[in-house]
C-alpha atoms as an extended CHARMM CRD file, in Angstrom:
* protein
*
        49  EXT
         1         1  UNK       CA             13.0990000000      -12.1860000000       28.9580000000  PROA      1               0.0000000000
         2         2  UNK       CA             13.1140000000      -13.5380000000       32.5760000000  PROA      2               0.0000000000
         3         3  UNK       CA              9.3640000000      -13.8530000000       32.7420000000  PROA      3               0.0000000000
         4         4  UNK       CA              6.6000000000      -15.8330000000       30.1470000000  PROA      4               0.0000000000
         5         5  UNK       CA              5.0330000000      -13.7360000000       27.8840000000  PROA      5               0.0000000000
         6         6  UNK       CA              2.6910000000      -14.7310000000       25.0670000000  PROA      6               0.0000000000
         7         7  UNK       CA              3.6500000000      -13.4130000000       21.2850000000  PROA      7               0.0000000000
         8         8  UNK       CA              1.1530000000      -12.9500000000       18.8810000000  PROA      8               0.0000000000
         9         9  UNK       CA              0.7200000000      -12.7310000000       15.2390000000  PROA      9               0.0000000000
        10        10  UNK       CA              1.6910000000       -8.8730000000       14.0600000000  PROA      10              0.0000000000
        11        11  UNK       CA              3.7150000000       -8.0450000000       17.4520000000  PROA      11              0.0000000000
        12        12  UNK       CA              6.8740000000       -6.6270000000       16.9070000000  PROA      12              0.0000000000
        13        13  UNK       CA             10.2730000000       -8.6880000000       18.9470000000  PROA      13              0.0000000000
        14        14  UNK       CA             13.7810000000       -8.2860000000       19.4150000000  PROA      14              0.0000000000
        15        15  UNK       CA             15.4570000000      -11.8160000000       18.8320000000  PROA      15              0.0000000000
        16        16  UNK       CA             19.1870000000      -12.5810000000       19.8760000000  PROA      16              0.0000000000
        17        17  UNK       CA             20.1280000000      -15.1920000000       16.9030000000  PROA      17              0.0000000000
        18        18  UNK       CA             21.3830000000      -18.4040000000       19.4920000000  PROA      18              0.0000000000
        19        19  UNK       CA             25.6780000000      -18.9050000000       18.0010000000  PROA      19              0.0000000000
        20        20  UNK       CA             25.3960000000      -22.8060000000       17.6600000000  PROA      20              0.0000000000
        21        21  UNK       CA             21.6370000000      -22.8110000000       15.8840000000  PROA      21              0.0000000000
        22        22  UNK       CA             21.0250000000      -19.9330000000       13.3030000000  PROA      22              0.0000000000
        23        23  UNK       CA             17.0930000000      -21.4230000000       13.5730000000  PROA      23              0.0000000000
        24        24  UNK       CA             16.9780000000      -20.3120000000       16.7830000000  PROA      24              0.0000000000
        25        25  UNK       CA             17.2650000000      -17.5090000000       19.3930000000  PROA      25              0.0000000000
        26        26  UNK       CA             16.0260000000      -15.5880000000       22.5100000000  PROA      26              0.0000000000
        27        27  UNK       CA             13.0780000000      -13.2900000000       22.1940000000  PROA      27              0.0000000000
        28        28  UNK       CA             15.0090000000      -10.1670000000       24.6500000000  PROA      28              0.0000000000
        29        29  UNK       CA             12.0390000000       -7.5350000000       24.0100000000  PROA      29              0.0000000000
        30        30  UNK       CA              7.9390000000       -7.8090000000       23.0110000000  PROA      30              0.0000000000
        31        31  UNK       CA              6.9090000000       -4.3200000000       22.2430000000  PROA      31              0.0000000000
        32        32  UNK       CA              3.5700000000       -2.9510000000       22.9160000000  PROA      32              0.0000000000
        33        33  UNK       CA              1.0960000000       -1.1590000000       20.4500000000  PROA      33              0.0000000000
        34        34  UNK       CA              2.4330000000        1.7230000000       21.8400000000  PROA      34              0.0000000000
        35        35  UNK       CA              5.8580000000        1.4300000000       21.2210000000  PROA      35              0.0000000000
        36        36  UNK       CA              5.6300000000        0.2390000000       18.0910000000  PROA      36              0.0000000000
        37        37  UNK       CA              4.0030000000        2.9050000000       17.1140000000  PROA      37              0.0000000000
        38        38  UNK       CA              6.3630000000        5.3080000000       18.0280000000  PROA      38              0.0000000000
        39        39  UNK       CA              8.9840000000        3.0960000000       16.3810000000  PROA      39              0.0000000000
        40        40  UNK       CA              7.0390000000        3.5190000000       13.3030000000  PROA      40              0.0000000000
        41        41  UNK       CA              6.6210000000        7.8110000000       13.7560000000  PROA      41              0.0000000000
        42        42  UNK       CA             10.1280000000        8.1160000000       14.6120000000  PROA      42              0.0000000000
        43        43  UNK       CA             11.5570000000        5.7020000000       11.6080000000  PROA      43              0.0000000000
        44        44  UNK       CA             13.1830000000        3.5620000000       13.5580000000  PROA      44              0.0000000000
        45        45  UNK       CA             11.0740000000        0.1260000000       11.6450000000  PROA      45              0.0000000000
        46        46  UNK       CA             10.8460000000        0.2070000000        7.3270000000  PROA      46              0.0000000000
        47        47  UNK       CA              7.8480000000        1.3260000000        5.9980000000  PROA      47              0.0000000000
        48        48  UNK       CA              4.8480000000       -0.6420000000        5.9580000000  PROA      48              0.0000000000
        49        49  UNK       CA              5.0980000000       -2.0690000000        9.7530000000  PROA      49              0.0000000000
């Protein structure tokens, strides 16, 4: 992500694993409530999210 963005507790990320640190990476996406949501109708995240 180009810009700062806060992550909370519960939100759902993509994270690109960094190749020299496997502890590590860059957060590329925060997804909304929204979104996640529809992730969730649509079966695109396991159950439970």
């Amino acid at each position: 992500m180009k810009r700062r963005m806060w992550i909370r507790a519960n939100d759902i990320v993509l994270i690109a694993p960094w190749d020299f640190k496997n502890e590590r990476g860059d957060i590329l996406w925060r997804y909304i409530k929204a979104h996640a949501d529809w992730l969730a109708v649509n079966k695109y995240l396991p159950e439970g999210f």
